[in-house]
N, C-alpha and C positions, 0 to 999 in steps of 0.2 A: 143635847148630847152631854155626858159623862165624861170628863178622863180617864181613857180603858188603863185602870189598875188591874194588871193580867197575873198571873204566871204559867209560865215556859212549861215546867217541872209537869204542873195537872194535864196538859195539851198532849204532850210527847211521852209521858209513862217516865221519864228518867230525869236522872239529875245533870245529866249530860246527853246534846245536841249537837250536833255537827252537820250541816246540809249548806247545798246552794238556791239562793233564792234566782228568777230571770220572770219576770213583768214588765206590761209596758210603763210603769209607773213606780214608785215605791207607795203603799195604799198603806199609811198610817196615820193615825192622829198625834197629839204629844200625849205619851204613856209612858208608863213605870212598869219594871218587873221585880223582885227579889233576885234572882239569877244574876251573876255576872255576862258578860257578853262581849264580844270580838268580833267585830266585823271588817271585812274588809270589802271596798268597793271595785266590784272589776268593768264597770260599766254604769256611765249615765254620768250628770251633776246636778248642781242646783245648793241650796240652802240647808244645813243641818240646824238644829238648835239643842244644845245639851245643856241641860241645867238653865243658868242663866245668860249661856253665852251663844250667840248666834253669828256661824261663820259660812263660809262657800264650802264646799268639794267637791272632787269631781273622780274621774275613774285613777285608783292608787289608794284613795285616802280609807287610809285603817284609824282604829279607835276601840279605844278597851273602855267597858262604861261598869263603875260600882251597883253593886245593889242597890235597885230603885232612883236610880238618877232618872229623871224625868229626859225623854229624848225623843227627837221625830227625825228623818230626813225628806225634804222638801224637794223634789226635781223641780227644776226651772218649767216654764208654761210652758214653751214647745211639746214635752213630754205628753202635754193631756190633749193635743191634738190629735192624737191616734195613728204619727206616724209608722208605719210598720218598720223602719229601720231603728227605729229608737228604741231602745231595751234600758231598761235597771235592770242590771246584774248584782250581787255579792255573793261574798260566802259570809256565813256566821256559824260559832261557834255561844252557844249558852253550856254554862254551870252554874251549879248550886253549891254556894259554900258551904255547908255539910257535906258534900260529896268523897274530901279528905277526909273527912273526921277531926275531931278536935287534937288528938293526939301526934295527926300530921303537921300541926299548927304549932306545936308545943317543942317541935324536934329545931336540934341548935343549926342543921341545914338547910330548914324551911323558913327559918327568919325573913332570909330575904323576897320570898316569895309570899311571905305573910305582909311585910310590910306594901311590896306592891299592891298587893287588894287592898290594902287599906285606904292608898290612894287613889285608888278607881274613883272614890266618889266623885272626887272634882273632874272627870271624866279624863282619860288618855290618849293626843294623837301620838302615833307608832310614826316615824318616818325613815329616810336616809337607807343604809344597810339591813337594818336589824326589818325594816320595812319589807323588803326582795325577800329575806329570809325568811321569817315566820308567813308570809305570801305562799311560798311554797311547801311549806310546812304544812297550816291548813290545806292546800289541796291535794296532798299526800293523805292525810287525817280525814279526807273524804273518801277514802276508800279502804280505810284499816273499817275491825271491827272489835268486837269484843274490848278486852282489857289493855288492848293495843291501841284505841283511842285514848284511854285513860291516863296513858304513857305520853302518847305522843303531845298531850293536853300540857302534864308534868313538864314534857322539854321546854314549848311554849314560854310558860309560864317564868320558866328559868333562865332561858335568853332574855325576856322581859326583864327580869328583876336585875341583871343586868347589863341592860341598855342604859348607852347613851343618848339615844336616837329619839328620846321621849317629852314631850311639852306638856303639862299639865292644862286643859282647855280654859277651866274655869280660875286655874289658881286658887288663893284663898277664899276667894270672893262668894265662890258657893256654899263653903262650910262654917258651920256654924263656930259662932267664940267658943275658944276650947281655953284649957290651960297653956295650952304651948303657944298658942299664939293671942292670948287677952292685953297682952301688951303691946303688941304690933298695933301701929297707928292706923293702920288701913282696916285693921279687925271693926272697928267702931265705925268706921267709913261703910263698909261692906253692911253692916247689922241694921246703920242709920237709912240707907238707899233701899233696903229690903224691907221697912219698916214705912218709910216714907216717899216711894215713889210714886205715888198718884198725888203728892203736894208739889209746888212750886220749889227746888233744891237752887239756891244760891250759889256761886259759887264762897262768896262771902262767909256763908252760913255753914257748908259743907268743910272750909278750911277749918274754923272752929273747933269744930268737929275731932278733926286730927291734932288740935293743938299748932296750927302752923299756919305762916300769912298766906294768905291764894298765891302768890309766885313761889315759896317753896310747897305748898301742896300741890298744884301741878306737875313741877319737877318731882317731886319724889314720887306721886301717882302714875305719869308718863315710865319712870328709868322701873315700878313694880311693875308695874301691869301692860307695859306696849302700848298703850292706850289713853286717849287726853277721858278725864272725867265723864264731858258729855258725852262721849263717845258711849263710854258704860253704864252712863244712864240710862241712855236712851236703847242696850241692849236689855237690859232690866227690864224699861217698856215696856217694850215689844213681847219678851218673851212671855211676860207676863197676860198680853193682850193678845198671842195666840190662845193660853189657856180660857181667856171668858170667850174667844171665836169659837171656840170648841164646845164647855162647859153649859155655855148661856143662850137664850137666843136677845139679847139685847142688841139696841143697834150700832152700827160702826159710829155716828156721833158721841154714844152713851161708852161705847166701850175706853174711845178717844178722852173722854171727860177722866173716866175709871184708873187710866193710867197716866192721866198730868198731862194732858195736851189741853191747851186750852181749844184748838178747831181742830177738824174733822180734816180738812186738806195736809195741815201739818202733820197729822198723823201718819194720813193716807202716804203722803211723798214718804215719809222717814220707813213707814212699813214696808213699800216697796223696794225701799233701798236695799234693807236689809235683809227681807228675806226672799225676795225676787218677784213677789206675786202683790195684787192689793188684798187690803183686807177680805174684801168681798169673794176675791177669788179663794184664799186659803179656804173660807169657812166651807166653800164648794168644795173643793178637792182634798178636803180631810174626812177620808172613810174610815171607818172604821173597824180597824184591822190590826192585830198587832205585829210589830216588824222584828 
């Protein structure tokens, strides 16, 4: 199999979607679309993976994804037992950024609503207040129609840009060295792990890297990111080693090698850790479908 690189836009005739998904399952693979997207989870959990980052959810958890962010979400293996009380639920919301026009983009009110889409790519959880809110905003927005979605897409978007309420998933980690950030230490951290994850990463070697001794690159990687190195390496891994479960039929040893493991068990425990299933099982329960 492929990574379903889809769009929304040819499927549904518009540049804008709004509907409720309810399956026993969520039935995707890890895919991309152009379209922006908002989903919010009204039922089920399990393992999501956005970009490079691989976290839990469960029913509440919202998330705004940029164009073409690579994303899947994973329900825990109860789910594929075929209990009849277990449902995945959401709502989502897709657009297409042409859908303003470039002229909506250019106005001194929509700044701040330009800038929030720009940060979708590192992907957005929504939480707190602004969370309950735009919750029921979308399930209002499922029953407008016409040019009254359009509207109510605008309020959205507005309360978004600004929110307090919002975590970037990925942080800088998933975007590429830009100008604004080539000097940030972690930019060469982030390009070098992206570059070099299927080798053996030191920590020695990885300080370097930053300019800085392993006790302060830890500390300064820990107080950016929440997170000790390994930690992010090994979500690098993984997420990486969903895409050839998917992409490839190679085997779980070879795919183990592919991504810096040196055995197949270490991989196996770390894969289940993180995303709740073994490798074996993901590569089963990844249909092909776009979500």
């Amino acid at each position: 199999m492929k990574i379903v690189k889809t769009n929304i836009a040819s499927y549904t005739n518009t540049s804008l979607s709004v509907f409720s998904r309810e399956e026993s399952f969520f039935q995707s693979p890890f895919h991309s679309h152009p379209e922006f997207e908002l989903v919010y989870i009204l039922e089920s959990h399990g393992k999501r993976i956005i970009g490079n980052s691989v976290e839990s959810f469960e029913s509440g958890d919202m998330v705004f994804l940029g164009d073409d962010i690579p994303h899947v979400w994973l329900n825990d293996e109860i789910f594929y037992k075929g209990i009849n009380s277990l449902k995945a639920k959401a709502m989502v919301i897709y657009f297409s950024r042409d859908l303003f026009g470039n002229s909506f983009y250019e106005l001194p009110e929509a700044q701040e609503v330009k800038k929030f889409l720009s940060q979708g790519v590192k992907g957005v959880s929504i939480t707190g207040q602004t969370n309950a809110i735009i919750a029921k905003k979308m399930e209002k927005l499922l029953k407008k129609k016409g040019f009254e979605v359009v509207m109510g897409l605008i309020e959205i978007l507005f309360l978004l840009s600004k929110s307090k309420d919002l975590r970037y998933i990925n942080d800088d980690s998933y975007v590429s060295v830009s100008d604004e950030n080539k000097n940030d230490r972690l930019a060469a951290v982030f390009q070098y792990v992206k570059t070099n994850y299927k080798e053996e990463i030191s920590l020695d070697e990885i300080s370097k890297i930053a300019n800085l001794t392993p006790t302060s690159f830890c500390r300064m990687f820990k107080a950016k990111t929440k997170k000790a190195f390994v930690e992010y390496l090994n979500e690098i891994r993984v997420s990486n080693a969903c895409k050839y479960l998917i992409e490839t039929d190679l085997g779980i040893s070879e795919i183990a090698y592919e991504c810096g493991y040196k055995t197949a068990s270490n991989f196996n425990k770390l894969f289940k850790k993180l995303i709740g299933t073994t490798p074996k099982e993901y590569r089963r329960n990844a249909l092909v479908q776009a979500f």
